[in-house]
HTML snippet that shows the backbone in 3Dmol.js (N, CA, C, O; Angstrom):
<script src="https://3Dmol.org/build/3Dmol-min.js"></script>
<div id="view" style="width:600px;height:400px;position:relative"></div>
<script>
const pdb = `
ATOM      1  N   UNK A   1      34.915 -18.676 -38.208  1.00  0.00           N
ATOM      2  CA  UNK A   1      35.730 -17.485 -38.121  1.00  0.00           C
ATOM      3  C   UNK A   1      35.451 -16.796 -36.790  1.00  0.00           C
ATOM      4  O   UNK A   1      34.305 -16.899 -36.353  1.00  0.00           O
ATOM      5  N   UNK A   2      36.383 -16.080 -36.064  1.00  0.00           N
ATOM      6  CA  UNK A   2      36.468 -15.569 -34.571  1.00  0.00           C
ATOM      7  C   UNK A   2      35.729 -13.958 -35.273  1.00  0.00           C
ATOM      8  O   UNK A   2      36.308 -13.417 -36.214  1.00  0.00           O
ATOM      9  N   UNK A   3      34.785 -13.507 -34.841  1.00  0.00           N
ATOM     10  CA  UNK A   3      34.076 -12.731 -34.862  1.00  0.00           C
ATOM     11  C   UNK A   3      33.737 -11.895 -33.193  1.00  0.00           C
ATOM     12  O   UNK A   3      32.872 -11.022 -33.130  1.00  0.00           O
ATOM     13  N   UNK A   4      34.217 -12.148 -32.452  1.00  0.00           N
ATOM     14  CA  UNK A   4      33.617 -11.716 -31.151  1.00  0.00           C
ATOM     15  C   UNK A   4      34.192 -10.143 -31.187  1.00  0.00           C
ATOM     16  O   UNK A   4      33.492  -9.150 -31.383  1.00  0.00           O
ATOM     17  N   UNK A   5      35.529 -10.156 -30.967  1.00  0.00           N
ATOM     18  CA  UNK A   5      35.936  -8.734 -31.110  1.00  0.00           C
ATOM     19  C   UNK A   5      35.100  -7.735 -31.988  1.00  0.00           C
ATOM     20  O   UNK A   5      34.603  -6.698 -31.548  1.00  0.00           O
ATOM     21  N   UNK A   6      35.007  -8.175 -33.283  1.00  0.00           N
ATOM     22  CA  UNK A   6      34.337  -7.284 -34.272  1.00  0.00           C
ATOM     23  C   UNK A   6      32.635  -7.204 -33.701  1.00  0.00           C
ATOM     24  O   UNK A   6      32.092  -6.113 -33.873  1.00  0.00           O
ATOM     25  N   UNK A   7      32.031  -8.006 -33.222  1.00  0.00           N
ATOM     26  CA  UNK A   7      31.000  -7.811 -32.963  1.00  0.00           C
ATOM     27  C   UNK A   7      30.868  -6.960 -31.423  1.00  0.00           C
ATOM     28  O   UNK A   7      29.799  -6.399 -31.183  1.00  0.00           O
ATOM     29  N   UNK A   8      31.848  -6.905 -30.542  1.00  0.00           N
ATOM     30  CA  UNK A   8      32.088  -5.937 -29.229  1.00  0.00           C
ATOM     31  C   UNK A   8      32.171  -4.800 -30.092  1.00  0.00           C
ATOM     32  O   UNK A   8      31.106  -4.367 -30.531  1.00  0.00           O
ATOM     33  N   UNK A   9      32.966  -4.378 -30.333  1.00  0.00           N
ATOM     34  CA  UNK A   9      33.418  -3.167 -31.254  1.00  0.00           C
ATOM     35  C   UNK A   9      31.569  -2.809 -31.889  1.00  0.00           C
ATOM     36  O   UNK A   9      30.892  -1.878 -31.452  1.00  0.00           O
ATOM     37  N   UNK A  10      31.049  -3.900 -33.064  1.00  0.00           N
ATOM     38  CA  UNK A  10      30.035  -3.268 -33.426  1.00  0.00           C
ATOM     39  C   UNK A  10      29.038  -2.531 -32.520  1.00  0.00           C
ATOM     40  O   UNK A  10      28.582  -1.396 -32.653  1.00  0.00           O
ATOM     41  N   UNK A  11      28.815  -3.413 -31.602  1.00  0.00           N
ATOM     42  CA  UNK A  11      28.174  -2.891 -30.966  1.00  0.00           C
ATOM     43  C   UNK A  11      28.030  -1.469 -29.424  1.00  0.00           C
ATOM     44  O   UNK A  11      27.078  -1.108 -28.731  1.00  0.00           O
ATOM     45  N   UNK A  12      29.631  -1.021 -29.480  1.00  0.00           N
ATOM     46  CA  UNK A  12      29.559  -0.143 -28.597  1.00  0.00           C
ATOM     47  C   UNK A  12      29.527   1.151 -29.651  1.00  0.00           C
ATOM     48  O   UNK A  12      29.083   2.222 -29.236  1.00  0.00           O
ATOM     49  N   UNK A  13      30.118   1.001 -31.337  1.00  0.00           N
ATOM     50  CA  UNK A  13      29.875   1.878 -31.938  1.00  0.00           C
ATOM     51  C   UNK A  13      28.725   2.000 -32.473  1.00  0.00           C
ATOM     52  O   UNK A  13      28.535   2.748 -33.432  1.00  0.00           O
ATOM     53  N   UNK A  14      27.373   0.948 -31.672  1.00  0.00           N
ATOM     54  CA  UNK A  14      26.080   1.555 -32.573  1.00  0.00           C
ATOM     55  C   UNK A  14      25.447   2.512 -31.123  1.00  0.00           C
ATOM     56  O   UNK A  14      24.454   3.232 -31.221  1.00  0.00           O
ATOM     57  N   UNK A  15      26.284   2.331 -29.749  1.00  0.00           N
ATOM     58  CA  UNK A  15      25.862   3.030 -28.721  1.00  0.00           C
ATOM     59  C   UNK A  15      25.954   4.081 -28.545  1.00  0.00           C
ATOM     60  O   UNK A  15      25.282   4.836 -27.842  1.00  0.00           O
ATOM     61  N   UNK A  16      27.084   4.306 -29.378  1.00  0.00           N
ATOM     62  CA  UNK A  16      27.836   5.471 -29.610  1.00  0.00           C
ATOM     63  C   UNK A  16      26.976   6.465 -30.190  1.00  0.00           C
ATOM     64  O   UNK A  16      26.762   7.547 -29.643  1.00  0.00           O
ATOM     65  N   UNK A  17      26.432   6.081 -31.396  1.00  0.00           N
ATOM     66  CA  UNK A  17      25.716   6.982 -32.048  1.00  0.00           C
ATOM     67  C   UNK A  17      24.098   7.062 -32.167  1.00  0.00           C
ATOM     68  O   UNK A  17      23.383   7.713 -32.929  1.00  0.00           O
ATOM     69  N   UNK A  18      23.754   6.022 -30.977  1.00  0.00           N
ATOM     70  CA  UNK A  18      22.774   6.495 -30.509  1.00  0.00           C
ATOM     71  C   UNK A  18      22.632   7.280 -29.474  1.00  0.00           C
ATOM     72  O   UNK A  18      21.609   7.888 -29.159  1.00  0.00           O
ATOM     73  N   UNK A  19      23.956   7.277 -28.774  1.00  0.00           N
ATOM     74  CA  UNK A  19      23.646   8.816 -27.912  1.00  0.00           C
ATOM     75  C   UNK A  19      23.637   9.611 -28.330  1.00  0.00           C
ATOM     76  O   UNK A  19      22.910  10.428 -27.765  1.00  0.00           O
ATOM     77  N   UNK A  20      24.407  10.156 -29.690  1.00  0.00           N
ATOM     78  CA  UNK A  20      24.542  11.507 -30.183  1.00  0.00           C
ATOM     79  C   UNK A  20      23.408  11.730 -31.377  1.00  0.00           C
ATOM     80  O   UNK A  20      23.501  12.508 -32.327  1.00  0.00           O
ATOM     81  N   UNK A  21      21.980  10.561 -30.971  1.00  0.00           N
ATOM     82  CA  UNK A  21      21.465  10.881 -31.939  1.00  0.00           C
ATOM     83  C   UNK A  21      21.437  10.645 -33.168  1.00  0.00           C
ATOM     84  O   UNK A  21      20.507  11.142 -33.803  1.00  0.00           O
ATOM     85  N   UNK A  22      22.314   9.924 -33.789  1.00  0.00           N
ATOM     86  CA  UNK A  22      22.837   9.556 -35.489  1.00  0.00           C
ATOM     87  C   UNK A  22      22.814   8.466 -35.537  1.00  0.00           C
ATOM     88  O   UNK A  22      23.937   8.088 -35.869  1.00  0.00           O
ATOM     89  N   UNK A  23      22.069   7.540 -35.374  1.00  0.00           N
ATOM     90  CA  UNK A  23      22.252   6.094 -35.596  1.00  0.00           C
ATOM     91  C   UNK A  23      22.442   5.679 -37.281  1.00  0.00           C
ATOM     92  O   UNK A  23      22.951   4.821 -38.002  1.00  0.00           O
ATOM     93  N   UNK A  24      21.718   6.826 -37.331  1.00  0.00           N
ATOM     94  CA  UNK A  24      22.186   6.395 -39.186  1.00  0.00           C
ATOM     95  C   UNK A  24      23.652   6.998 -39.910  1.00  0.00           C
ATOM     96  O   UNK A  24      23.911   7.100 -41.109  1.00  0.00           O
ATOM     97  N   UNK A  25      24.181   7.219 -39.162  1.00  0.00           N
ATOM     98  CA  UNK A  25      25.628   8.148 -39.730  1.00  0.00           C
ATOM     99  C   UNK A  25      26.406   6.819 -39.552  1.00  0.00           C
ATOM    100  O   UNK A  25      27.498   6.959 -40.103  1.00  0.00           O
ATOM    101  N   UNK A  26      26.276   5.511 -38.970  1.00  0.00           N
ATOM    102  CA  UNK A  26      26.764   4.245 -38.980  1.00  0.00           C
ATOM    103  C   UNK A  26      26.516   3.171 -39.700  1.00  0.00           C
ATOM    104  O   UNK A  26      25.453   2.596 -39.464  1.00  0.00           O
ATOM    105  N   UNK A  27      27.479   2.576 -40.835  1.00  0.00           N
ATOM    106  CA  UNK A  27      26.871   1.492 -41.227  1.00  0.00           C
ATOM    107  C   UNK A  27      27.793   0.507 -41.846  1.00  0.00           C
ATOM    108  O   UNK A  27      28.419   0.528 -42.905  1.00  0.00           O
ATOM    109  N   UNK A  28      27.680  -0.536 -40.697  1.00  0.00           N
ATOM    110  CA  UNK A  28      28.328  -1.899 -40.935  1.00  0.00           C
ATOM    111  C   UNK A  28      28.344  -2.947 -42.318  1.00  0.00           C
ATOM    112  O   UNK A  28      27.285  -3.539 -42.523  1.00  0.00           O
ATOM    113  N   UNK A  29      29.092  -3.117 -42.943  1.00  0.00           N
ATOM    114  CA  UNK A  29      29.152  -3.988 -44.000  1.00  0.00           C
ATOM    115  C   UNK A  29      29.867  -5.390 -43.699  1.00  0.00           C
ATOM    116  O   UNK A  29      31.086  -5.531 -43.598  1.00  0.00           O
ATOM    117  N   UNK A  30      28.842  -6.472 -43.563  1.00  0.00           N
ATOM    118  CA  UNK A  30      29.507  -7.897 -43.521  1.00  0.00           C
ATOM    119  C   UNK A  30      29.676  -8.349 -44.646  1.00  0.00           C
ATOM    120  O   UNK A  30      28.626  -8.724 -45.169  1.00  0.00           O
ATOM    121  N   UNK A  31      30.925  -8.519 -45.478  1.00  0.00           N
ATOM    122  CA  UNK A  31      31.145  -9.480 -46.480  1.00  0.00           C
ATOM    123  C   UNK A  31      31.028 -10.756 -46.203  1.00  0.00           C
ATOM    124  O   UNK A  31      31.570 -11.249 -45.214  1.00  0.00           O
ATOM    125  N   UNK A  32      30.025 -11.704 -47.373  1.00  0.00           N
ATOM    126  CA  UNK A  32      30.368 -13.204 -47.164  1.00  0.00           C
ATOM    127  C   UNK A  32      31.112 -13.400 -48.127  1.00  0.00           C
ATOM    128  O   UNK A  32      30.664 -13.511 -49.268  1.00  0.00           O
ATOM    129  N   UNK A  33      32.957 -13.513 -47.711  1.00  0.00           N
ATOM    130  CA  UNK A  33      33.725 -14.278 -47.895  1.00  0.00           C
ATOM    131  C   UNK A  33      34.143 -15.727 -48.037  1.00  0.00           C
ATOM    132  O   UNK A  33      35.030 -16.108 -48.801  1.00  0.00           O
ATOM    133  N   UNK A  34      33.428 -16.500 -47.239  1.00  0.00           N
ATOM    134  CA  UNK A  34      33.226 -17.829 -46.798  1.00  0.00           C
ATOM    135  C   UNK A  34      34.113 -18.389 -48.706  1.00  0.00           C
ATOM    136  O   UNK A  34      35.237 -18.887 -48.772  1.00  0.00           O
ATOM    137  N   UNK A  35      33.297 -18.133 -49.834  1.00  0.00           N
ATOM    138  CA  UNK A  35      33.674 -18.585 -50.954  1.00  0.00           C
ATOM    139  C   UNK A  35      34.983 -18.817 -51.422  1.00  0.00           C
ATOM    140  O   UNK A  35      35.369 -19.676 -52.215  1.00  0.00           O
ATOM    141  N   UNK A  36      35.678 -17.853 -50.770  1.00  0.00           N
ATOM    142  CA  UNK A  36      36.827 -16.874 -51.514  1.00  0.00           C
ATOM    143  C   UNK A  36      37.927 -17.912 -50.840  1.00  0.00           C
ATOM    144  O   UNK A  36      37.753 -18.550 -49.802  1.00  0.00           O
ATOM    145  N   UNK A  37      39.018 -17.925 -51.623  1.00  0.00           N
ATOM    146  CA  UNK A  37      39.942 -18.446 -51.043  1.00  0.00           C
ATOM    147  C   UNK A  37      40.972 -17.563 -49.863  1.00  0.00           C
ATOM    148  O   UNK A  37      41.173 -16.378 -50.129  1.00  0.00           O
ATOM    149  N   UNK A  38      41.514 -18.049 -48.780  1.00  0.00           N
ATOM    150  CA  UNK A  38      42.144 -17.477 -47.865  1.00  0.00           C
ATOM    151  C   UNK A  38      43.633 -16.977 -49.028  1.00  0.00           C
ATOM    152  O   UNK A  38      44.340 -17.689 -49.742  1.00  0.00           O
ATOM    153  N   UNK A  39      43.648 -15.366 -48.768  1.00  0.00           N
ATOM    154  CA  UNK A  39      44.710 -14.891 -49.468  1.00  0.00           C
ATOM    155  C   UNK A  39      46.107 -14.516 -48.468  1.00  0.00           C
ATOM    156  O   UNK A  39      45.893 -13.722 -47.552  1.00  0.00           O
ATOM    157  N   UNK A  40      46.877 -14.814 -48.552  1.00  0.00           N
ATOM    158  CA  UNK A  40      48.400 -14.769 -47.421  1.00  0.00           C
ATOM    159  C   UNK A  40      48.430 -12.728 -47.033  1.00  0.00           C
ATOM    160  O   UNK A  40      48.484 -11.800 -47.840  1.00  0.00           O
ATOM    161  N   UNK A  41      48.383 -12.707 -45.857  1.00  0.00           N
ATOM    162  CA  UNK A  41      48.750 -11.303 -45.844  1.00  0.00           C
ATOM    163  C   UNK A  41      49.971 -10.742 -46.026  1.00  0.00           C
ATOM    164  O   UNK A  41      50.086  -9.522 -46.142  1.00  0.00           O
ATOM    165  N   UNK A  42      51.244 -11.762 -46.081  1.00  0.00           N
ATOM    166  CA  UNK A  42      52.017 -11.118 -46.351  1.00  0.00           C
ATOM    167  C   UNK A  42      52.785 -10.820 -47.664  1.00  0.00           C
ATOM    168  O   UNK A  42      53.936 -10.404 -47.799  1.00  0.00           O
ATOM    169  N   UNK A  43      51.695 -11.193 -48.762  1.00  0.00           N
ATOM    170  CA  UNK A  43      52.235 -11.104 -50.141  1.00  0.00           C
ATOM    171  C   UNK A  43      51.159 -10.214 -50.961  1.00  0.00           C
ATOM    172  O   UNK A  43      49.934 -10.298 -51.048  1.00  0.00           O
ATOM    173  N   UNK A  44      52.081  -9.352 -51.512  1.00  0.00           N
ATOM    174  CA  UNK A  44      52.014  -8.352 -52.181  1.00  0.00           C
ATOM    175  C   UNK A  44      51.993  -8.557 -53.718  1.00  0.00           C
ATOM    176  O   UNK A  44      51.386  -7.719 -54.384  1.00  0.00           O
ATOM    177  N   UNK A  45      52.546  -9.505 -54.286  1.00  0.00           N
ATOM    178  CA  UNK A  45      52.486  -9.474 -55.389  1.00  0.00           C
ATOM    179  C   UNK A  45      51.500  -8.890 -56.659  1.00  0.00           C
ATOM    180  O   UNK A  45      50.525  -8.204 -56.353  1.00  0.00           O
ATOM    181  N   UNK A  46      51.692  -9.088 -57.620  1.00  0.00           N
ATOM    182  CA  UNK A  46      50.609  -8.119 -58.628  1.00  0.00           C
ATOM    183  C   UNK A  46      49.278  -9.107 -58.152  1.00  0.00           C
ATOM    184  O   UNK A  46      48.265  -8.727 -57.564  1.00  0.00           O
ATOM    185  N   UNK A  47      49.610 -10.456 -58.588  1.00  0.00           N
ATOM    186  CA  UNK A  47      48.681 -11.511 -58.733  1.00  0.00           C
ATOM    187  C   UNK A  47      47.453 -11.386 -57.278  1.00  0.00           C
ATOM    188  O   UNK A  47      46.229 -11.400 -57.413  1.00  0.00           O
ATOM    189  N   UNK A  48      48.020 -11.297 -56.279  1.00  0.00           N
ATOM    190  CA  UNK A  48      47.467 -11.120 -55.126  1.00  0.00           C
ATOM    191  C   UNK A  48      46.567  -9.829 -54.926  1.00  0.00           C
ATOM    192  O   UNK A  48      45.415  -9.912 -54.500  1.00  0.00           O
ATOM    193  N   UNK A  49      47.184  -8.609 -55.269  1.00  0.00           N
ATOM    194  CA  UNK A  49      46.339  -7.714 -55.446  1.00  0.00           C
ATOM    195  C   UNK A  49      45.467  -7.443 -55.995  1.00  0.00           C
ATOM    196  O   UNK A  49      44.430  -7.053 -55.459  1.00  0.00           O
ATOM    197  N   UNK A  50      45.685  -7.610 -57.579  1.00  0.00           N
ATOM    198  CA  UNK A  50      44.846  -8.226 -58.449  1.00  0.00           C
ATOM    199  C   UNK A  50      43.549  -8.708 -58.055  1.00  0.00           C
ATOM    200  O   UNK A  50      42.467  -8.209 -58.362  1.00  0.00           O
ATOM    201  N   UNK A  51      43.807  -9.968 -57.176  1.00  0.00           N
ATOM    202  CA  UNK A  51      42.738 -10.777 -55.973  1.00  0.00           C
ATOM    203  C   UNK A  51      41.940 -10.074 -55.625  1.00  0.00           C
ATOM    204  O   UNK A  51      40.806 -10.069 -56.104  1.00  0.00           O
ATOM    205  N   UNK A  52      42.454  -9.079 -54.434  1.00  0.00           N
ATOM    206  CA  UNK A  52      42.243  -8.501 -53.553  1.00  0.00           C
ATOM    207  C   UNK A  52      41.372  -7.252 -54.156  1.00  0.00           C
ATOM    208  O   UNK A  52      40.648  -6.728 -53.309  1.00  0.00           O
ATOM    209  N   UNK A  53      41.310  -6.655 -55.525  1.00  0.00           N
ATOM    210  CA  UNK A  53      40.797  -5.599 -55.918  1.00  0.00           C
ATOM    211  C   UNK A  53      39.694  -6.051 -56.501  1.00  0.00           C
ATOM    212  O   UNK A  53      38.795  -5.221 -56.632  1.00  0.00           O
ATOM    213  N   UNK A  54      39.497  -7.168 -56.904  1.00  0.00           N
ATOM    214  CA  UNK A  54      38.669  -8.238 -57.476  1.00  0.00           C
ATOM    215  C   UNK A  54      37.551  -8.089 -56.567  1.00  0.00           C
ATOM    216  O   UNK A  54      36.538  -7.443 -56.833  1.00  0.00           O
ATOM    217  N   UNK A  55      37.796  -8.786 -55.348  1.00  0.00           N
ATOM    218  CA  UNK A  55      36.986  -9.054 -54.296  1.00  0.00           C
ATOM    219  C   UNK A  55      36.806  -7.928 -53.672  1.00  0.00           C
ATOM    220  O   UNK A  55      36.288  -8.185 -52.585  1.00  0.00           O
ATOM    221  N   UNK A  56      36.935  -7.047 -53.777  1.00  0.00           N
ATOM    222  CA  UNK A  56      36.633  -5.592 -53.191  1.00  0.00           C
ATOM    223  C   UNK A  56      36.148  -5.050 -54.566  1.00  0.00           C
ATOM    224  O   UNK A  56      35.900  -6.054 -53.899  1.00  0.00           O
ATOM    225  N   UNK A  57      35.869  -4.705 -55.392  1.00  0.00           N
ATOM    226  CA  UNK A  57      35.138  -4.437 -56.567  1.00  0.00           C
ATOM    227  C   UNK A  57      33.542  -5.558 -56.514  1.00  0.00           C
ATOM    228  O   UNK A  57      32.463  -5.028 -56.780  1.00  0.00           O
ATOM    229  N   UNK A  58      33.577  -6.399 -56.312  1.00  0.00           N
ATOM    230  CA  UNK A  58      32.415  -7.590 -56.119  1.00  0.00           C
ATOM    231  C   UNK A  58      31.542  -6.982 -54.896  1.00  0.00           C
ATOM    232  O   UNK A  58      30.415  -6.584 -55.190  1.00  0.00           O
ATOM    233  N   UNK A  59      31.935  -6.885 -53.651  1.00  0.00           N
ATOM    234  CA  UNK A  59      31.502  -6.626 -52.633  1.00  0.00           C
ATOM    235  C   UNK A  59      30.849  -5.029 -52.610  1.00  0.00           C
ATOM    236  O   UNK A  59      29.866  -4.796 -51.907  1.00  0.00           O
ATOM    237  N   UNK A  60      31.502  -3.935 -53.460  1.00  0.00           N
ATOM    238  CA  UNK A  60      31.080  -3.171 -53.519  1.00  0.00           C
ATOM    239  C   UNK A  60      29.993  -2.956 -54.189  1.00  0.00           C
ATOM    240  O   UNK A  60      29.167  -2.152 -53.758  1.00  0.00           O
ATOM    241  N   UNK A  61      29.730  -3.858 -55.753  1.00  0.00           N
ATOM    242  CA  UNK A  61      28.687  -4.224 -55.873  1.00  0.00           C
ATOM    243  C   UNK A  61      27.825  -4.342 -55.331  1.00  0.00           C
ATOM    244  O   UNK A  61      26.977  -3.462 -55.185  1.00  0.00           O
ATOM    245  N   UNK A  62      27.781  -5.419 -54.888  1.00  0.00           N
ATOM    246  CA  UNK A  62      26.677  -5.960 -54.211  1.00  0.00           C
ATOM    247  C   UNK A  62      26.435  -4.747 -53.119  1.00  0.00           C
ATOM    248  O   UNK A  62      25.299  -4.275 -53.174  1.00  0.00           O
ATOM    249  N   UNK A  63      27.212  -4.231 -52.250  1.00  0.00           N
ATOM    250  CA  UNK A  63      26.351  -3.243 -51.570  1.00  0.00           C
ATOM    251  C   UNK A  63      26.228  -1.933 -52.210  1.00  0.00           C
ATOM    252  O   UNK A  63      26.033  -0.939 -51.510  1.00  0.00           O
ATOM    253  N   UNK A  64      26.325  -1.849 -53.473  1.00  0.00           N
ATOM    254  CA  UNK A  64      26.311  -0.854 -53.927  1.00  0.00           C
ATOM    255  C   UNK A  64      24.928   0.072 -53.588  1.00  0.00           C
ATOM    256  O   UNK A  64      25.076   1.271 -53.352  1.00  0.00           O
ATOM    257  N   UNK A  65      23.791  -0.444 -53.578  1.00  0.00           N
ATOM    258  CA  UNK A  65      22.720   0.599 -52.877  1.00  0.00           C
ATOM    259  C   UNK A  65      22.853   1.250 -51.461  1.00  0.00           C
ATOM    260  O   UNK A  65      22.639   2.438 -51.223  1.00  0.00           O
ATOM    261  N   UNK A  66      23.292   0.161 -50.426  1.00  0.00           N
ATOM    262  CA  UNK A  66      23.438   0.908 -49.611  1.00  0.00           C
ATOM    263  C   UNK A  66      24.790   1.928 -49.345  1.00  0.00           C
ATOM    264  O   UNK A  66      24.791   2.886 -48.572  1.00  0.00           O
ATOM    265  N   UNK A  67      25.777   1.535 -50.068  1.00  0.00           N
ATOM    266  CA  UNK A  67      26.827   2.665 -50.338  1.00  0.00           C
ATOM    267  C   UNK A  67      25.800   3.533 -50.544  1.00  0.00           C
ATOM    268  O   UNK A  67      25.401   4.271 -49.643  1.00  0.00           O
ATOM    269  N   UNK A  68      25.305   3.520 -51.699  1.00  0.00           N
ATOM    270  CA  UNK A  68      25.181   4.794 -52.090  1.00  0.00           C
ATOM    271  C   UNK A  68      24.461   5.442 -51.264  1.00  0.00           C
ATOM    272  O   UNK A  68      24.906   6.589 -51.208  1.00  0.00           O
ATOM    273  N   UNK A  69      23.009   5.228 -50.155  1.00  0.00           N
ATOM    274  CA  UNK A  69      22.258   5.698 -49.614  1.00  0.00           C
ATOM    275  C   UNK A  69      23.391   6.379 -48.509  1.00  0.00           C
ATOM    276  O   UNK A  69      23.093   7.463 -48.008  1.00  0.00           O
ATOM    277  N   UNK A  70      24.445   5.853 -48.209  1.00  0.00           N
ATOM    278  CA  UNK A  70      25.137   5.823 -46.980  1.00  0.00           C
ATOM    279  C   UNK A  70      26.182   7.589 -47.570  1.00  0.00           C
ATOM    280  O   UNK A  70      26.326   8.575 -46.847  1.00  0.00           O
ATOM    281  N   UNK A  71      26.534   7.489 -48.517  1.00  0.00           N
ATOM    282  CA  UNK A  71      26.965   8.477 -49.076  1.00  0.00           C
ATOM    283  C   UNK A  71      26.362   8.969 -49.128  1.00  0.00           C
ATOM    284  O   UNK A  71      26.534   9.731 -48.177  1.00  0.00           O
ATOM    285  N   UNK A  72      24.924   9.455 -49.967  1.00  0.00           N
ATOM    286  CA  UNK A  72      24.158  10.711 -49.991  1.00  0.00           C
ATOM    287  C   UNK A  72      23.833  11.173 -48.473  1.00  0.00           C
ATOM    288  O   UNK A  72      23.410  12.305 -48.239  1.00  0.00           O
ATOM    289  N   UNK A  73      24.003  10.461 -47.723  1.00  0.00           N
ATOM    290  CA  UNK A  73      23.527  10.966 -46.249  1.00  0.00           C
ATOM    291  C   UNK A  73      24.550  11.755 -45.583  1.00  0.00           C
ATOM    292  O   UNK A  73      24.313  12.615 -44.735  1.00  0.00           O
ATOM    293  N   UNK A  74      25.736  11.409 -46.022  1.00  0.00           N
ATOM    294  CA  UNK A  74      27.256  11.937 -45.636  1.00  0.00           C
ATOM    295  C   UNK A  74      27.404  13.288 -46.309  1.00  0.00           C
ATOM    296  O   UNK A  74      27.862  14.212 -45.637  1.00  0.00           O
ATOM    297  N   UNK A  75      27.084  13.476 -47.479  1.00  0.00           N
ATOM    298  CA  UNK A  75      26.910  14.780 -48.600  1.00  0.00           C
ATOM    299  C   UNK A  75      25.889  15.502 -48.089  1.00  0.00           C
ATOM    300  O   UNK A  75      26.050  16.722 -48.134  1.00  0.00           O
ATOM    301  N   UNK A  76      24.818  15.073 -47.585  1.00  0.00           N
ATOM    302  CA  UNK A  76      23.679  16.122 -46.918  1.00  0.00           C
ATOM    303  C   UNK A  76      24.083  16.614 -45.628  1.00  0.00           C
ATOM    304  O   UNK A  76      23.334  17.518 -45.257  1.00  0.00           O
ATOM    305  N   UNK A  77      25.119  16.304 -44.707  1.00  0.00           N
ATOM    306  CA  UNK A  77      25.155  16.521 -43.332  1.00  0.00           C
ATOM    307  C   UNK A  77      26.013  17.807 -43.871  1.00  0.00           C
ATOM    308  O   UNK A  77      26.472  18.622 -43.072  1.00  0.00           O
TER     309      UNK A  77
END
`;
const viewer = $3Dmol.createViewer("view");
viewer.addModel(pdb, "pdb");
viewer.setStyle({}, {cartoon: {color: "spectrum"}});
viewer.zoomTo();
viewer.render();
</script>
């Protein structure tokens, strides 16, 4: 998978907020997708979404601790 862009991007937004001091007000989530089957972007259907809420319900899981740490830090500022 072409990753270069996303990883330019990551990394001028972790520069970002180390100038202003907040390095922790940033936080990157890599899904491993690799499993999942490639879903068409241009279909909408129930079935597809369905998919799509699936695999975004899973992923949130799994980072569910650091969500949450990432949120309470957002609620304290």
């Amino acid at each position: 998978m072409m990753t270069g862009v996303a990883e330019t991007v990551n990394y001028q937004i972790i520069q970002i907020y180390d100038a202003i001091e907040r390095p922790n007000q940033y936080l990157r989530i890599i899904p491993d997708l690799s499993h999942e089957k490639p879903l068409p972007v241009d279909d909408a259907s129930e079935e597809k979404i369905s998919e799509l809420q699936r695999i975004g319900n899973e992923q949130a899981s799994k980072y569910n601790e650091q969500l949450d740490k990432f949120i309470d830090l957002l609620l304290a500022e």
